[in-house]
N, C-alpha and C positions, 0 to 999 in steps of 0.2 A: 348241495346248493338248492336244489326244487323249486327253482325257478321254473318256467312254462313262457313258450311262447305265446305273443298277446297281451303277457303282465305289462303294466303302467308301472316305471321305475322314473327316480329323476338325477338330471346331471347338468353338471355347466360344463358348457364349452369352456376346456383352458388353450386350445390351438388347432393348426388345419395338417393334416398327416398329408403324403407325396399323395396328391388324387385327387384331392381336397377335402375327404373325409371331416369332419369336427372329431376331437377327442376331448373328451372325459372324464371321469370316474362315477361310477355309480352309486347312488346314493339310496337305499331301501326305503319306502316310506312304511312310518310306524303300524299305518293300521295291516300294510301286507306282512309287518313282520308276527303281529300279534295272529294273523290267521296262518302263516307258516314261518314258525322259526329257523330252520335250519335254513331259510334263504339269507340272512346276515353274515353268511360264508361268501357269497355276492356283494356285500357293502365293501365298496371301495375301488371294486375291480375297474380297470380298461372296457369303456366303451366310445362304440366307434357312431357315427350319427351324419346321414350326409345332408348336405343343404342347409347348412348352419354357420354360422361365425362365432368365430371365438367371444366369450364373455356372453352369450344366449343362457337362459337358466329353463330348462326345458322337461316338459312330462315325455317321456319316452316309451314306444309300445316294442317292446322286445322283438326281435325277430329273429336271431341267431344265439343259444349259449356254449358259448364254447369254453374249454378250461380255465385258458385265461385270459381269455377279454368276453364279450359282446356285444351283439350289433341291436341296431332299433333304426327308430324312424320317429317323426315328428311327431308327437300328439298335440301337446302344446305348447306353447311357448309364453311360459309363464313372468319372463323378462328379458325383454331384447337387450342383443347389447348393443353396449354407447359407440359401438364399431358401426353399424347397419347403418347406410345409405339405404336411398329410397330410389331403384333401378331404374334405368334411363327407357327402358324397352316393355312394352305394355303386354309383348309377348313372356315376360321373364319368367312366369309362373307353370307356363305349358311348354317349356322350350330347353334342350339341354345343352343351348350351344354355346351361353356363357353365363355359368354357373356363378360368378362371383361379381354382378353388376352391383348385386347390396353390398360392397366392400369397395371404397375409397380406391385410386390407383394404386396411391403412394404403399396403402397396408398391403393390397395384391403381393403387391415388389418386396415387401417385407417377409413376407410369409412366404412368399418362394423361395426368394434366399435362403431363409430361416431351412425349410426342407431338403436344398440342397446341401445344406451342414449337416442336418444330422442324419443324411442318408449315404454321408462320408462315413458318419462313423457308426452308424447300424449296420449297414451292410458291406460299407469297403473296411470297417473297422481299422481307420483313421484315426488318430487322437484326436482330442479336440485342440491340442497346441499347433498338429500338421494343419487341421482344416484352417483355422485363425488365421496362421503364415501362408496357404496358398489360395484362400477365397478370395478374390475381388467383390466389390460392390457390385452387385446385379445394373445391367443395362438394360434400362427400359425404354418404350417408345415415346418420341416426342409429342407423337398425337395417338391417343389410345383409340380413338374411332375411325372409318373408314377405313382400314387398313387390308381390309382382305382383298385380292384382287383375282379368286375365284370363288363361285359359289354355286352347290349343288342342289337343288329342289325335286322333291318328288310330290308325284301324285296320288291322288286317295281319293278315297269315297267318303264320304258321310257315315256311314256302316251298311252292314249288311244289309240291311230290307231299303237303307236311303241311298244311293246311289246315284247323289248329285255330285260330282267329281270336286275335286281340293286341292288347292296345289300348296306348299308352305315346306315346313321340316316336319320329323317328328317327335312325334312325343315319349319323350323319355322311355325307356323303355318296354314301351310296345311299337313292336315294329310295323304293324300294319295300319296304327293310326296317325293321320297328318293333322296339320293345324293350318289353318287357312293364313299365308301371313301375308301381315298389312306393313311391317316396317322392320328393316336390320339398320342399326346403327354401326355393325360391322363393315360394313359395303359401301359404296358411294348411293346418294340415295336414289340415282336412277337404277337401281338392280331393284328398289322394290319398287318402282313404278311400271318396269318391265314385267315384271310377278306378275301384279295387279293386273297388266292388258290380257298377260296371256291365259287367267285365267279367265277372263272375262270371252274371250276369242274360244276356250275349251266349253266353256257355258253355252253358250252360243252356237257353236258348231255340233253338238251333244256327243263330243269326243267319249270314247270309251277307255276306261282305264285299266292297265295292264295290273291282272292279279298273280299273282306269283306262284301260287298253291295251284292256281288252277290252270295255269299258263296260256289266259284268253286275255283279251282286251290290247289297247293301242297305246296310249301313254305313259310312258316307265320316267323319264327323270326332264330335268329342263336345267341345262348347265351354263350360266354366266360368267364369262372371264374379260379380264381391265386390265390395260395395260396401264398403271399408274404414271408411268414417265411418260409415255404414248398417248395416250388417251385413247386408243384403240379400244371396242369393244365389241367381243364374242357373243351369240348366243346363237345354242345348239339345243333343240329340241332332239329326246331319246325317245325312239319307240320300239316297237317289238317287229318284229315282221310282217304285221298285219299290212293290209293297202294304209296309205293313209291318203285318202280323198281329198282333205281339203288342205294339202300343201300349197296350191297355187295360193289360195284365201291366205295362208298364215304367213305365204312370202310378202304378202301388198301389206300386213298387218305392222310391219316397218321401213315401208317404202319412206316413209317423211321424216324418219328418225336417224339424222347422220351420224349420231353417236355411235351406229351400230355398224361397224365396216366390217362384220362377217356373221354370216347368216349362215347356221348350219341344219341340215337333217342328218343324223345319226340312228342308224337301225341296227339294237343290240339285239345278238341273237345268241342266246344260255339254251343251252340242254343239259342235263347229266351226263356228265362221263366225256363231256364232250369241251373244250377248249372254249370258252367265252369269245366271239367276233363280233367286231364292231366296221360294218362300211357307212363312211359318211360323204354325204352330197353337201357341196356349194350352192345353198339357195338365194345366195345374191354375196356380193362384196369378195370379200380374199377368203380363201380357205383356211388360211392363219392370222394369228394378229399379233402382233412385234410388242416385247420387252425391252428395256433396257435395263443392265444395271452398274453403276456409278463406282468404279475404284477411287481410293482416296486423294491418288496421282492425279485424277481428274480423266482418266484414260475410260470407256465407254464401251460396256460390253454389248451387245445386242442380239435379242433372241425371236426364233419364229416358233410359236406356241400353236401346236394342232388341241383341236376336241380332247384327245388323249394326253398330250402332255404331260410330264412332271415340271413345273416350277414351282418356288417356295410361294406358300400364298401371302406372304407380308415381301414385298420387293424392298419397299426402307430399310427394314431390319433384317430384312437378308444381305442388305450390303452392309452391316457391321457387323454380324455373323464371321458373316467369310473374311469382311475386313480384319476382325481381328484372331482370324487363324491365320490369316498370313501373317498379321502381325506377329504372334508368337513362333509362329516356322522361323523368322529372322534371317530371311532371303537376302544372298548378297548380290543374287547374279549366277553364280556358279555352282549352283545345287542342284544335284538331281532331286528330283520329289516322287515320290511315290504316292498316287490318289486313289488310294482302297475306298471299294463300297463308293465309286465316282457319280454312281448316276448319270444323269446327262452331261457331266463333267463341267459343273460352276464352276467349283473349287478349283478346277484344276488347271481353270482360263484366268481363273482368277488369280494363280500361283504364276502363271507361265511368262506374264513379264517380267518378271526380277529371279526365275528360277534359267537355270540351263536346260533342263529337260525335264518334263513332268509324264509320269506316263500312269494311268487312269485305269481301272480293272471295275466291272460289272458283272453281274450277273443277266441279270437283263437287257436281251439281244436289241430289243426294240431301242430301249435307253442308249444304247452303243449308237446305234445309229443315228440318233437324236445329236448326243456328242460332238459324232463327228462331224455332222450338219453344223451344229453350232462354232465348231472351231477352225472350219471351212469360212464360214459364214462370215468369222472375225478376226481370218487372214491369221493365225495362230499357227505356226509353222513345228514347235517344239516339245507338242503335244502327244499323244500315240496310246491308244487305248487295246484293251484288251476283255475280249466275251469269257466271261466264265466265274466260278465261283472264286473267291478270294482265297479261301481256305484250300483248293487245289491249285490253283495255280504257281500260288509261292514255291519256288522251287521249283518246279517246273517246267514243263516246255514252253519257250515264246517266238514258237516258229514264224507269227503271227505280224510280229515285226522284225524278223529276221535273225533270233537269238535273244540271250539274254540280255537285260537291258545292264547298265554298270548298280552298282551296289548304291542304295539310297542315303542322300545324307538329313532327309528330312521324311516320313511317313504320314501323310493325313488320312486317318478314317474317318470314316461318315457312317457307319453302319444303321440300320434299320433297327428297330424298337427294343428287339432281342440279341442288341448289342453282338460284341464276339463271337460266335456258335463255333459249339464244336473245339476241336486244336486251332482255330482260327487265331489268341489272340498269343500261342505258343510261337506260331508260325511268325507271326508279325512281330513277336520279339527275336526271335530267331534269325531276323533281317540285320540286327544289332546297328541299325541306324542312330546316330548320336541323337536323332528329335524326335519324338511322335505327337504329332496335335490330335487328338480328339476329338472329333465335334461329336455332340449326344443331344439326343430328343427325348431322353429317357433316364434321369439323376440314378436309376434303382442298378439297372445294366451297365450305365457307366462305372456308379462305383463298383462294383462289383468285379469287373475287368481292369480299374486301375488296380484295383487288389494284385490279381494274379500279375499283372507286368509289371508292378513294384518288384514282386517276390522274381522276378525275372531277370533283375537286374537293371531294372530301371526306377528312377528318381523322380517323383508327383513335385513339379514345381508351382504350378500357377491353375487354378479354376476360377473361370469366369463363366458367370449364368448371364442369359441374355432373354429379355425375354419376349420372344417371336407371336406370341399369343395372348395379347389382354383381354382380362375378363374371364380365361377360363383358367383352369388346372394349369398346362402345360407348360413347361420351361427347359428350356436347351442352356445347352452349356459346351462351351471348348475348354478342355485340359491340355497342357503341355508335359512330357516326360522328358526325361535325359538320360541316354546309357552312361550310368555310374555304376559297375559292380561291384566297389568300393567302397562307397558310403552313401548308397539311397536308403531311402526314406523307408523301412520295414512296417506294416501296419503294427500295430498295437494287438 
């Protein structure tokens, strides 16, 4: 091929691969073919190009050749395409946090979808007749801004020799450069006017910022959380161990702002080798700040959210999430449920009115207890959780609630990014519950796991993608299966 990294090659975007990568094919230009022939073994191939929209007609600067594909980057862009919006966020060019603002809502939603089909049949090796009969229409957001209802910022310097502190996100990847930000369209806009004071308050106070390499300095993160049903709103300044002198200063720096009913200090303290700890102080208001979130019944979940918390950060689209994994559980009342990989146990508060008994398993001792806070909290009587990993417990001991719980007639996973691990998704067929719902953050792992529990004796009826994140890559999805060892759905 003799090809080299750095060569200028060119390709139109024909679509967005799971990540949101652009793909391809490569196209040799004459004058590089005339100076090395044997690179026309290259004309044609798979290449991969990020930060691009389909229909771009682009000079590409090589940066990976592999057998058969290759990777690049932008050189030019020698014809945009008729796709390209003009991004809502002035940040959009320094900022990695929603990569597809040049792209219409509507295409987003299109090209997720589109991803979730054929990552049925690339990697769960689906046919494309099963995908057609069990894909729904992707659910999107009714309002694609504001949405987030946490948000994390770190601090930085200017660089090395500049050492005027910065507060924003960063930049793509390099990790130790920030960008000063003036505006998220993600957030309500008082989180960037929040930004804005307090870096003005770290300017001013000549805060020092915590460098990581070198483990000195004071200011490590400043975390914003919104209660969107509530209107409650969090912010916790992170620092390191250092004194930090001018707390009382930075407490009066929200005295006049009632938007703000909790004021936290938070001091992470990381070593190697050593268990990351976080103690946090109440610098004025509640130590937590209240969620809600909305069943379809009209019934009203309600949650107390610390600094550390796990909640979904889209609360709307978390209640049609979960809504419609209950929906397909098909709860009559008299179900036991099984809620693997529960976390702080939504799903499983969320299942617990129309089920008979739901009982919740984690890994994360902390999340357990969260859990049970929360189903304490919402008078939830038929709930019962259990510390430990998923994949041991099956089967196992549940001295914990006083033996085994009865045989499940419904199973929801929730697992984390790397899907099933392990005999994890043997074990959970091994339950041989007539339902399993699925929820996934991750199209590549779930299909990849519907694979093996088809081949298990179970039957892929329904996928629906939803999509919990606008503007960037990400799309979740709930599948339903059904124990049929008779006639499911064998992949292709």
């Amino acid at each position: 091929m003799q090809l080299k990294k750095g060569q200028i090659v060119n390709t139109t975007i024909e679509t967005l691969a799971l990540g949101g990568q652009g793909i391809g094919k490569c196209s040799i230009p004459t004058a590089l073919l005339q100076d090395q022939p044997t690179a026309v073994a290259a004309d044609g191939m798979v290449m991969f190009v990020p930060n691009v929209i389909p229909g771009d007609q682009l000079r590409v600067a090589l940066t990976a050749i592999k057998k058969n594909y290759l990777e690049g980057t932008v050189e030019e862009i020698t014809m945009p395409s008729s796709l390209r919006i003009a991004p809502r966020c002035r940040h959009f060019d320094e900022c990695g946090g929603c990569t597809w603002q040049n792209l219409s809502y509507e295409n987003q939603l299109k090209f997720k979808e589109q991803q979730v089909r054929e990552t049925l049949e690339h990697v769960g090796n689906f046919s494309p007749e099963v995908c057609a009969h069990v894909m729904k229409p992707i659910l999107g957001c009714e309002e694609p801004w504001e949405y987030r209802n946490k948000m994390e910022f770190s601090f930085g310097t200017v660089s090395r020799d500049d050492q005027t502190p910065q507060l924003g996100l960063h930049v793509p990847g390099r990790r130790y450069d920030i960008f000063d930000l003036k505006e998220c369209f993600l957030t309500s806009p008082l989180v960037a006017e929040l930004v804005i004071r307090v870096r003005a308050f770290v300017l001013q106070e000549k805060c020092s910022i915590y460098h990581e390499g070198r483990g000195k300095g004071l200011l490590r993160n400043l975390l914003i959380r919104e209660g969107k049903h509530t209107g409650e709103l969090m912010v916790a300044l992170v620092t390191s161990g250092e004194p930090f002198e001018a707390v009382d200063r930075f407490r009066e720096l929200f005295k006049n702002e009632p938007r703000v009913t909790s004021l936290i200090h938070t001091i992470k303290i990381q070593k190697r080798g050593v268990r990351t700890s976080f103690h946090s102080t109440t610098l004025a208001g509640a130590p937590v700040i209240h969620e809600e979130l909305h069943l379809e019944n009209g019934h009203v979940l309600r949650f107390q959210i610390g600094p550390e918390a796990f909640f979904q950060p889209n609360t709307l689209q978390a209640e049609k999430l979960y809504g419609k994994a209950i929906e397909l559980a098909e709860l009559t009342g008299q179900e036991v449920v099984y809620d693997l990989y529960c976390g702080t146990g939504t799903i499983g508060m969320f299942c617990a009115h129309a089920a008979r008994d739901v009982y919740g398993i984690e890994l994360n001792e902390e999340a357990i207890g969260n859990a049970r806070q929360n189903a304490m909290q919402n008078d939830i009587q038929n709930i019962h959780f259990l510390n430990g990993d998923v994949g041991k417990v099956l089967g196992h001991s549940f001295e914990s609630i006083g033996g085994p719980p009865p045989p499940p007639d419904v199973v929801i996973v929730d697992p984390p990014r790397a899907g099933l691990v392990g005999d994890a998704p043997f074990k959970v067929a091994a339950l041989k519950a007539p339902k399993i719902v699925y929820v996934s953050c991750n199209p590549a792992t779930l299909a990849r796991d519907l694979k093996t529990l088809t081949r298990e004796g179970y039957r892929l009826e329904t996928i629906q993608p939803v999509d919990m994140f606008p503007h960037t890559t990400h799309i979740e999805n709930v599948a339903r299966l059904t124990f049929d060892p008779s006639s499911y759905v064998t992949p292709s």
